[in-house]
N, C-alpha and C positions, 0 to 999 in steps of 0.2 A: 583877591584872586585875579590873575591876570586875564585882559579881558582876550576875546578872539584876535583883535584888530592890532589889538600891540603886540600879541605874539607875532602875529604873522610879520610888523615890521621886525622885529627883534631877527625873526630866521631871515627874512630879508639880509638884515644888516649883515650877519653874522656869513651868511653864504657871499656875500657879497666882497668884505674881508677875510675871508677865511680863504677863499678861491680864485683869490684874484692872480694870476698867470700860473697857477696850480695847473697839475696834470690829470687828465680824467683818472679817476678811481674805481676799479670795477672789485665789486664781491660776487664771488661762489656762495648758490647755494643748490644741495641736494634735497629732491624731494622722492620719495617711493613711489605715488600712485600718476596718473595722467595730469598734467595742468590743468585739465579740464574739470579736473575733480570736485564735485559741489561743494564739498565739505571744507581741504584744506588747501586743493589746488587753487581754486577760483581766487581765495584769501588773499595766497601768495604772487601771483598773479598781478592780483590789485594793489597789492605791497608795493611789487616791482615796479609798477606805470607810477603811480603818486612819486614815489623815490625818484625816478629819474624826471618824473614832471617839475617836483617842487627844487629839485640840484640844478635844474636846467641843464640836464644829461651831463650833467659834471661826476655826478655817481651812478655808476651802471651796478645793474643784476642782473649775472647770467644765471639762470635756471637750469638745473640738470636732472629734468622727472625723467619717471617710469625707472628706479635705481639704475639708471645709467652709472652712478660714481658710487652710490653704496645701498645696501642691502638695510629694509628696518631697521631690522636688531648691531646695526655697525653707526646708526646716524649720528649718537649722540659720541661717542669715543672719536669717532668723525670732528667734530667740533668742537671737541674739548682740548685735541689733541693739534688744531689748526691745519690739518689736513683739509678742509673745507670750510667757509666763512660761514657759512650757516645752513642751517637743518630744522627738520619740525620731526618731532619722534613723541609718542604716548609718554605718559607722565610715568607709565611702571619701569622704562627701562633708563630714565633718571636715577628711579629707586635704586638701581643695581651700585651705584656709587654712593647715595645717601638713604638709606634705604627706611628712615622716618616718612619720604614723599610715597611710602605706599600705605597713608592715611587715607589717599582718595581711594583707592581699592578694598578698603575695607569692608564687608559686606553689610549694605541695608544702614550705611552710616551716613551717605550722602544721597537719598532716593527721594527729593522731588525737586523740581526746579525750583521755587525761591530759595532753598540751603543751598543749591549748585550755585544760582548767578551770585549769591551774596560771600560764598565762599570763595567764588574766582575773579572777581572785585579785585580791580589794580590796588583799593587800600582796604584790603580784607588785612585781615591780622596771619590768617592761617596761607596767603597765599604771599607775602611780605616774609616771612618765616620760612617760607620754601625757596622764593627766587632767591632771598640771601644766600642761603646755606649754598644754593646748586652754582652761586658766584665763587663765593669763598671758597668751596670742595672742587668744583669743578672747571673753573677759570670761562664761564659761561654765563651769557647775560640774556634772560628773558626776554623776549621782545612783547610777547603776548602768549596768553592761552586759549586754544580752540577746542571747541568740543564736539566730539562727535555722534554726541548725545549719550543713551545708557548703554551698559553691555547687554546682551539677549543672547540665547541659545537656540543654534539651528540645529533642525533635527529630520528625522527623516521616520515615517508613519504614525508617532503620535507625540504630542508637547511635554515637557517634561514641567508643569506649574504645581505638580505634589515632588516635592523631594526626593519622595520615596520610587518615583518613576527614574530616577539617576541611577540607583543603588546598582551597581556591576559596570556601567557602561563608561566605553571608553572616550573621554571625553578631551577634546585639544583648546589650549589656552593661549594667546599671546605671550602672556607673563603667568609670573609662581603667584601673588593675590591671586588668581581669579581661576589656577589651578587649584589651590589650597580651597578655595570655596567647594570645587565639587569633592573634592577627596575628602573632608570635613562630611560631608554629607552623603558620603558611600559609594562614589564613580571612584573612576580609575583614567586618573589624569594624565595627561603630558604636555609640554610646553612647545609648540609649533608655532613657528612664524606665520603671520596670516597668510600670506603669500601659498602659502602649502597647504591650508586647509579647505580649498575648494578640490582639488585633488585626490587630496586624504580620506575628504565625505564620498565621492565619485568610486575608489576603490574600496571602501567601506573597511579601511585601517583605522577607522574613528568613527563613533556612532553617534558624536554631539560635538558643534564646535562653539566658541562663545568669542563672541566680537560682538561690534558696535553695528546697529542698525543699519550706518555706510555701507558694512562690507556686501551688504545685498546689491551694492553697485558697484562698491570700486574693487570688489574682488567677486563680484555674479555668483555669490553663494546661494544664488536661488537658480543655479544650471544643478545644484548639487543636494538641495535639501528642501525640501515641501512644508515644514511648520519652522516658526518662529514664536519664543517663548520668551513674554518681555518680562521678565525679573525684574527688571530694571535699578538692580542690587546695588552699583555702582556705577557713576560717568566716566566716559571715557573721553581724559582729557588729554590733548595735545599739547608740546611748547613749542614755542619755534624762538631760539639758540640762536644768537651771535659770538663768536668766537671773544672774549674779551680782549684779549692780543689786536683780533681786526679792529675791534670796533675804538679803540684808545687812541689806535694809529690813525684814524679818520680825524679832518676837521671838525673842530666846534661847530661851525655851521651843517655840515653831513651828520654829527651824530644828532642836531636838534631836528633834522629832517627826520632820521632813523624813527627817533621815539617819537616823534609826534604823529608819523604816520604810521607807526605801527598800532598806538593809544587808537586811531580812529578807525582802524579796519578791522582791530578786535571789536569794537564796540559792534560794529557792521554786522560783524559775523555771527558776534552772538543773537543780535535780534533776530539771525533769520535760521537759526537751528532749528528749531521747534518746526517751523514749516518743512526744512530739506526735512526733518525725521517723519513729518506725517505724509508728507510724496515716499517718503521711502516704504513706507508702511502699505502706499496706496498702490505703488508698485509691487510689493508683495503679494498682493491681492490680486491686482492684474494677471498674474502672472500663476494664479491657482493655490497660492500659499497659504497655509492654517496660518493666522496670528492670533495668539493666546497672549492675555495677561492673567496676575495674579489677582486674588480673590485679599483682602485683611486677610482670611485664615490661613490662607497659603502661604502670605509674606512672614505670616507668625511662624509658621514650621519651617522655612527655609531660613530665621535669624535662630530657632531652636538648633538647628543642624549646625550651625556656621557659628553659635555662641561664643567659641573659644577664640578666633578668631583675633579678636580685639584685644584679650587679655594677654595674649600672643604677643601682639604687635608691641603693647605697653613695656612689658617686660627684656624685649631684644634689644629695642632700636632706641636707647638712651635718653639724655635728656630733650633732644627735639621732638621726639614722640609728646612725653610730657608737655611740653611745652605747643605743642602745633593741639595735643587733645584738650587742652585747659583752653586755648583759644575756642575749640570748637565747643565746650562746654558755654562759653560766654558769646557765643555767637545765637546759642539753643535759645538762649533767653531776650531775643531780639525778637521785636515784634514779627518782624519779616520772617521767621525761621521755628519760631514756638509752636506750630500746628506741625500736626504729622501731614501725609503724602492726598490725603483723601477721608471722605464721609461716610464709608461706606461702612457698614455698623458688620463686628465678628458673630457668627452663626455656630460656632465652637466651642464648648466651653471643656 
């Protein structure tokens, strides 16, 4: 294993060769929410400073938040398409191009954090399987995965933690996973960009929306909704995309800069989710907000509802389905991952 000390000569060397009477190099990247964003702006941010620190500003990133250059649901074709050197967009609207990567949205398949962090592990088998395919399909290179913790549902006069409290209501989704959950289970779905679900809750064109914990900050879905209902069915995982075209064209030394500081401010960022999700939670409460979780028996009725789900996914999306759910079968048997979410014993029979 190389130790810290000789890598750091090696990027030395390399930057040192690589850039010797070279021209500054600057990447575009697109972000949707504020720079300031705890979750993915802050990340990328710190991306940006380490990159231009460790190039000795030989490689610049200029930042384009608040979709100044593109819209959520445009980041990833953004990127794919080299219209923009890099972007960070949810893992479901990858799926729209290889649509096996909506194993993470699967419901009640990835619900507690040691399957999360060991599933999104730079040498996870299931997440090695996914950056491949979205290189090869999409001309797009990984940089890292952020998360912005589980999805939840905002609501307005009571939590929706029995299933059967869904049934009619009209419910807004980011993506088709996580509409396909409530419709499975008797709402009456649509797929909205987050951007338009504080909005949509405020004119009551939607009586439930489902996003991630964040959106209680980076989209003040709590100007619009009074309970939050933690399912916590599936995470809601970010990537943030280099265009592979950019990234080739870059020095050996700029791309050893790229990935090693990208390796180090995912690591960052995942240790500090957990916390931004429990500020986010403690801001809900500030702020006069029901927060409901599920009971064992509730989570048991809400995989009863969503059963098909899975069998669904097996049967559409080909041999990487097969092949990313055989990984997660051999993943279940890892010490780290073989307990279920919690101890809390079912009341149900």
């Amino acid at each position: 294993m190389m130790t810290g000390r000789l890598f750091s000569f090696l990027l030395s060397f390399l930057l040192i060769s690589g850039n010797a009477g070279a021209q500054q190099t600057k990447l575009r990247a697109t972000l949707q929410a504020p720079i300031a964003n705890p979750f993915y702006g802050v990340s990328l941010a710190r991306f940006k400073e380490e990159v231009e620190r460790q190039s000795n500003k030989s490689l610049l990133i200029e930042i384009f938040d608040k979709e100044q250059l593109f819209r959520d649901e445009e980041v990833v074709g953004a990127v794919s398409s080299g219209a923009v050197d890099i972007g960070v967009a949810a893992s479901f609207h990858y799926a729209k191009k290889v649509p096996a990567i909506a194993i993470l949205d699967q419901p009640f398949v990835f619900n507690f954090p040691a399957l999360v962090r060991a599933t999104v592990s730079p040498e996870s088998e299931i997440r090695q399987l996914i950056d491949d395919a979205i290189l090869s399909d999409m001309g797009m290179r990984i940089l890292w995965w952020q998360s912005l913790g589980d999805t939840v549902f905002f609501s307005n006069g009571r939590d929706i933690a029995d299933p059967e409290r869904i049934k009619g209501l009209r419910v807004a989704a980011p993506g088709k996973p996580m509409a396909e959950l409530s419709a499975r289970c008797g709402a009456r779905p649509t797929i909205l960009p987050i951007e338009k679900m504080q909005g949509a809750l405020k004119d009551e064109t939607i009586d439930v929306a489902a996003a991630a914990m964040a959106a209680i900050h980076s989209r003040e879905l709590w100007k619009a909704s009074n309970t939050v209902t933690r399912t916590a069915h599936a995470p809601l995982e970010f990537l943030l995309a280099i265009n592979e075209k950019s990234y080739q064209s870059l020095s050996p030394g700029h791309r050893a800069v790229i990935v090693e500081v990208a390796r180090r401010v995912e690591r960052e960022t995942r240790e500090h989710v957990a916390e931004l999700e429990l500020k986010a939670v403690a801001f809900a409460n500030s702020k006069g907000m029901k927060v409901v979780s599920l009971t064992p028996d509730q989570v048991a009725e809400w995989r009863a509802c969503s059963a098909d789900a899975i069998i669904d996914f097996m049967s559409t999306h080909g041999d990487l389905a097969h092949r990313l759910m055989a990984a997660y079968g051999r993943l279940r048997t890892d010490p780290c991952c073989a307990m279920g979410p919690g101890e809390a014993p079912f009341t149900r029979r």
